[in-house]
C-alpha positions in Angstrom: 11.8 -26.7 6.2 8.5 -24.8 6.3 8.1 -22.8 3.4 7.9 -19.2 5.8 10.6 -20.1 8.1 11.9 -17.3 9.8 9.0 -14.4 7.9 6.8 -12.0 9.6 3.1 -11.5 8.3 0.7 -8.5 8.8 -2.8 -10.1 7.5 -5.9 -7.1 7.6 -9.2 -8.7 8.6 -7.6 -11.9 10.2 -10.1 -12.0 12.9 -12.3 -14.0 10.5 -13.0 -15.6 6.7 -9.9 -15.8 4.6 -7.6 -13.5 7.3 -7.9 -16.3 9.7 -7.3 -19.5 7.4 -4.2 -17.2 6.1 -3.0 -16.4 9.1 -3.3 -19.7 10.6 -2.1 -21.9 7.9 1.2 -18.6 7.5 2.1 -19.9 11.0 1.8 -23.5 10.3 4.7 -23.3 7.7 6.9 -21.0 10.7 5.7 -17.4 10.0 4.8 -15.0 12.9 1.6 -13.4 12.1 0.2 -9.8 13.1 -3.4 -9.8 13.3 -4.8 -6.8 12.1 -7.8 -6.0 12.5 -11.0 -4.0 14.0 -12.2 -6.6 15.8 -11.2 -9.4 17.9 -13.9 -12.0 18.1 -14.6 -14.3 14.9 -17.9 -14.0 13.1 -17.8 -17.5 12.9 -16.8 -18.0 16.3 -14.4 -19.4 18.5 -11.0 -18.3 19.9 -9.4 -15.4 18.5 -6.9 -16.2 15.8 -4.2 -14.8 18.2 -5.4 -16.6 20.5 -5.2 -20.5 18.4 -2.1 -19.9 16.6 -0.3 -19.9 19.5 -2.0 -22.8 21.1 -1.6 -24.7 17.5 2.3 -23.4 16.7 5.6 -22.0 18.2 5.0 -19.1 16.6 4.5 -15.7 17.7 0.8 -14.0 16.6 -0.6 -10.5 18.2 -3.7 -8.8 17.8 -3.3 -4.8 16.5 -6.3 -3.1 16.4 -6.8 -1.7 13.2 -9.3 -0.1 11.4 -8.1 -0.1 7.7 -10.0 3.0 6.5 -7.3 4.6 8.9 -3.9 4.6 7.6 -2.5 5.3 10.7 -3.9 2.3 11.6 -2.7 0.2 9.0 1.1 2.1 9.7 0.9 1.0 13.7 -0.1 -2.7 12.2 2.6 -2.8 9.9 5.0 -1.4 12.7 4.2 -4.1 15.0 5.5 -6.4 12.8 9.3 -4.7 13.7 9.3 -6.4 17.0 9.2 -9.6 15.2 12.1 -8.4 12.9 10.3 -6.3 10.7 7.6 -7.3 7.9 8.2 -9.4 5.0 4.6 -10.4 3.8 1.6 -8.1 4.0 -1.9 -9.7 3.4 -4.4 -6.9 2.4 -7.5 -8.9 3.0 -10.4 -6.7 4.9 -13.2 -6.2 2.8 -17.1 -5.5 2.7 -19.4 -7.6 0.6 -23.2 -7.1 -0.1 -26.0 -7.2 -2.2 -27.9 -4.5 -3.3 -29.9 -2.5 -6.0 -27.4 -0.1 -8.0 -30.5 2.4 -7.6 -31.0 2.3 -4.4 -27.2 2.7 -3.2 -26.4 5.6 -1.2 -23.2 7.7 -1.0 -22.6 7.0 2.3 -23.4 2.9 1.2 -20.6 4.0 -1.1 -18.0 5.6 0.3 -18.2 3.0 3.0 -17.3 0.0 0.3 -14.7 2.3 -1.8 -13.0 3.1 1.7 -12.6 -0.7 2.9 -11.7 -2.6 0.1 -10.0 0.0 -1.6 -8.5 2.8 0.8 -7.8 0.0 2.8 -5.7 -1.9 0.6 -4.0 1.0 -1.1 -2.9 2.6 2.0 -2.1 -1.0 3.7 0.2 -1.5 0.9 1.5 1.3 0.9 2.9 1.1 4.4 4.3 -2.3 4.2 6.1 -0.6 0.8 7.6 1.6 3.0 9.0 -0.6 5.3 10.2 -3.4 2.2 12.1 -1.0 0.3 14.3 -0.4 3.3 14.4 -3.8 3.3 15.3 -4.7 -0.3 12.5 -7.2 -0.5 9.0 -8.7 0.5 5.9 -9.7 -1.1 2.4 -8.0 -0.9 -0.7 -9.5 -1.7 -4.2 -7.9 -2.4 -7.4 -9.6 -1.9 -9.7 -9.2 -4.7 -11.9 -11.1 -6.2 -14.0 -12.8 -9.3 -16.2 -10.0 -9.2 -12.7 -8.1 -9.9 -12.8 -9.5 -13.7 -17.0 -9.6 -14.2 -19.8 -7.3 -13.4 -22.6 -8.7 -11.6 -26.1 -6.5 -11.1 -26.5 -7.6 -7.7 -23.2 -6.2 -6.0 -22.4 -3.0 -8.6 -20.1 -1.1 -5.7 -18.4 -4.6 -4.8 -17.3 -5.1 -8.2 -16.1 -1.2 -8.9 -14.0 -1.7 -5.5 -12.3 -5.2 -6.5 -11.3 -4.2 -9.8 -10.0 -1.0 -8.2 -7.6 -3.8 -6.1 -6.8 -5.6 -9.4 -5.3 -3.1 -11.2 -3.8 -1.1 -8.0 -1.9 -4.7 -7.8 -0.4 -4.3 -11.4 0.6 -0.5 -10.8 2.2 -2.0 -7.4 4.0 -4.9 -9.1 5.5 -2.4 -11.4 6.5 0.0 -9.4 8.3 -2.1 -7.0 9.6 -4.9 -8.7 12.9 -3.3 -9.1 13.1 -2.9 -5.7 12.6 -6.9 -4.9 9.0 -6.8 -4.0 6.8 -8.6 -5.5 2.9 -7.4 -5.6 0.2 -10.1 -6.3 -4.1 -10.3 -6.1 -6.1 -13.4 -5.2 -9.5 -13.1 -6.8 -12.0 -15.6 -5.4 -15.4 -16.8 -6.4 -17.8 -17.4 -3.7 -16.7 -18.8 -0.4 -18.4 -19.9 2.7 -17.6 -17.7 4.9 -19.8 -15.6 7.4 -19.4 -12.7 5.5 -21.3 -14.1 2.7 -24.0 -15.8 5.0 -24.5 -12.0 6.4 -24.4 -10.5 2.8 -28.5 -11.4 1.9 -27.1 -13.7 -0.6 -28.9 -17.2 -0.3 -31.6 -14.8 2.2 -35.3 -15.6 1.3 -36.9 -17.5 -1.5 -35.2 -15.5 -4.5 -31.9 -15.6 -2.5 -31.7 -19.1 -2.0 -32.6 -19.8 -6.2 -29.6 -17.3 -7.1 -27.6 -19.2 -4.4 -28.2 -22.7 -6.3 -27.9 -20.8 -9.6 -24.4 -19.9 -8.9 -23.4 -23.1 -7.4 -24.4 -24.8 -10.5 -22.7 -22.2 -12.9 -19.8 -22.8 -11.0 -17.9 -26.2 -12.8 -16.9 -27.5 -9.7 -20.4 -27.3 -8.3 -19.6 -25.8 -4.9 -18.3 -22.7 -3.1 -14.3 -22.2 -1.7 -13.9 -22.9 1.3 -11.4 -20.1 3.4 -8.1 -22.5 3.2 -8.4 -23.5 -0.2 -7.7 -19.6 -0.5 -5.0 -19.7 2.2 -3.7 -22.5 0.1 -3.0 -19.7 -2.8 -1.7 -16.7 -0.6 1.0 -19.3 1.2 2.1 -20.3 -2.4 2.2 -16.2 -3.6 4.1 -15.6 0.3 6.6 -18.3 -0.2 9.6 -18.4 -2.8 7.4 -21.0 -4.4 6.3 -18.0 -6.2 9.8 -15.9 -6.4 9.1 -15.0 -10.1 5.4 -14.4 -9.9 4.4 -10.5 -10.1 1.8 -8.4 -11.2 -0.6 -11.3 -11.6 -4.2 -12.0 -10.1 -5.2 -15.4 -9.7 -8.3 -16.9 -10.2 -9.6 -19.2 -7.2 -13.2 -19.8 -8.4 -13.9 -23.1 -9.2 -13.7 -22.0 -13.1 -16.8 -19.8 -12.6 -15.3 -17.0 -14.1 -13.9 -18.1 -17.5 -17.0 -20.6 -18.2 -19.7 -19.3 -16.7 
């Protein structure tokens, strides 16, 4: 038996990166998957995720447009999932990352991070919520990150918005747990994904030293690549993980408790 037979999935920013390794490898173990998000076309190319789960599974995947600094948005994404009988896991993944000089940030550079990766997640969970409680149970899980537990000088407003997600997922957990929801975070290290080759990170001579720099802090020598993080949200999605709450796991390689 696949270990989501018979779930429904609602993964933010599945278009590309992690959403779409989620998504894809949620409907390799029987989950139906909506895909949620602003845009339909992977940065990295390629079909929509739609698009290839249902040419790889017999499951069923939509895209719902959805901007998640809307939570109307995130509410219509979260009902779409009822026409596949109603949510039972919700992956807040959409997020910013970039580099920058804490200086030289703007509010509007601001608000911008603080209302994807945080707005977005709060609100996203707190729609599925809704819908779980009714239910009696589900599972929500926050993307946040490395950055979540560390500051780094070179991404200030990326770090303030993850740890915002960490301990948002702890308040969750708490809160719901008595009503058979279970709230977790994945916190990555660095990942090749297009996001990150966009970012300015590993971008000119400077970039590409601070690019080997981490690579070598981090134990295993290398980045994550997207499904060894889909790897972790199938485990915290599946009853693999039915005692698992309020906790944030590290998938970094080690970087964070070595470096």
């Amino acid at each position: 038996m696949a270990l989501l037979d018979g779930k429904t999935a609602v993964v933010t920013g599945a278009a590309s990166g992690f959403g779409r390794s989620i998504s894809r490898t949620f409907a390799r173990n029987g989950a139906d998957v909506i895909v949620a998000d602003i845009r339909t076309d992977p940065r990295e190319g390629g079909r929509p995720t739609h698009e290839l789960i249902r040419e790889e599974t017999d499951q069923h995947a939509y895209h719902v447009d959805c901007d998640v600094t809307s939570a109307d948005d995130l509410a219509v994404a979260v009902e779409a999932a009822d026409e596949l009988g109603g949510i039972d896991i919700m992956v807040n993944n959409a997020g910013l990352f970039r580099t920058e000089e804490f200086l030289e940030v703007t509010e509007a550079e601001y608000d911008q991070m603080m209302d994807v990766n945080v707005k977005g997640v709060f609100f996203g969970a707190q729609a599925a919520a809704r819908e779980m409680v009714e239910r009696g149970d589900g599972t929500i899980i926050n993307m946040s990150s490395a950055a979540g537990y560390s500051g780094a000088s070179g991404f200030p407003t990326y770090c303030t918005s993850k740890g915002a997600v960490r301990l948002l997922t702890y308040a969750l957990a708490d809160r719901f747990g008595p009503e058979g929801i279970r709230v977790n975070s994945i916190n990555p290290g660095f990942a090749e994904t297009q996001m990150m080759a966009e970012s300015g990170l590993g971008n000119g001579i400077r970039g590409r030293i601070q690019d080997q720099v981490l690579r070598r802090m981090t134990p295993q020598r290398r980045y994550a690549e997207t499904q060894e993080i889909a790897n972790v949200a199938l485990f915290l999605a599946s009853d693999l993980s039915s005692f698992v709450n309020g906790e944030s796991i590290l998938v970094d390689g080690g970087l964070t408790n070595t470096g």
